[in-house]
N, C-alpha and C positions, 0 to 999 in steps of 0.2 A: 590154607594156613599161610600166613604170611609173619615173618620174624626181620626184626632189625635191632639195632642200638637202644631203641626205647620198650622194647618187649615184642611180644609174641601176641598174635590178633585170628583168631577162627571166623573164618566168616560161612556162614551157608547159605548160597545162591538159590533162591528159587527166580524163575523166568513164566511171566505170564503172558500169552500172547495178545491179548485186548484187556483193556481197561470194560470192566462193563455197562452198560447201557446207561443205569442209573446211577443218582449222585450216593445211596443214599444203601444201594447192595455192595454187599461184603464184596473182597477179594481175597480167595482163596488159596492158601498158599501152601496147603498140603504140608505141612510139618509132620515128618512121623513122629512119634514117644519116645524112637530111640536118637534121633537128631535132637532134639527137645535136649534128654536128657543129658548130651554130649554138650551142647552148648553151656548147660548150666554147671557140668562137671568143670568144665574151661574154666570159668567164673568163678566156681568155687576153689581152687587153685590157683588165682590167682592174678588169671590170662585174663584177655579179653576177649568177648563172642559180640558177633552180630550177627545179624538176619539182613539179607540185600534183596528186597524184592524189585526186580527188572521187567519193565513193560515199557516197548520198543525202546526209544536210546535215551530214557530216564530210570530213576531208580530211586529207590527210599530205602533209607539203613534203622533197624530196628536194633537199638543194642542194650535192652531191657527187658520189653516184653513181646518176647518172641512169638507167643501167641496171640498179638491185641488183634481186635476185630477191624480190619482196616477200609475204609469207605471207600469209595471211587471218588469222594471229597474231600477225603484227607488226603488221600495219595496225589491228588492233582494241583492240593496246598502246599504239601510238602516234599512233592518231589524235585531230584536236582538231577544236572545231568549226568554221563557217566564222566565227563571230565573232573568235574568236582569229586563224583566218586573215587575215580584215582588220585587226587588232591588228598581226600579223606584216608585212606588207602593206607597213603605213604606218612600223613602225617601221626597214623597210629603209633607204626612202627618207627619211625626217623628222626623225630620231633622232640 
């Protein structure tokens, strides 16, 4: 959880070791129903939640739908570094 001057931000880190093989297979990101439901109790309160899916030193922020079914093509389109992640990070809370 991260809080500053412009609110309060829940993020839940999942970490995947390899991106996999195909463009075109899921990645996995193991949400349990009681993360799920904490994220969206955030949300519904108020706060803000995201999901940070990390594979080696990029990442993708889901701060919608925590469960979308994410490709090894989307994540390769849309991932940034973690530099910009802590960019993103801070400008939740600071901004």
């Amino acid at each position: 959880m991260y809080g500053g001057p412009s609110g309060i931000l829940f993020v839940e880190y999942k970490y995947v070791k390899q991106l996999p093989v195909r463009n075109t297979t899921l990645i996995k990101t193991s949400l349990a129903p009681l993360q799920i439901q904490w994220l969206q109790r955030m949300t519904d309160c108020g706060q803000r939640a995201a999901v940070v899916i990390g594979v080696e030193k990029h990442a993708i922020i889901l701060v919608k739908d925590w469960t979308a079914n994410i490709t090894r093509e989307y994540y390769a389109e849309n991932r940034i570094t973690l530099g910009h992640l802590q960019k993103w990070l801070i400008s939740q809370c600071f901004d």
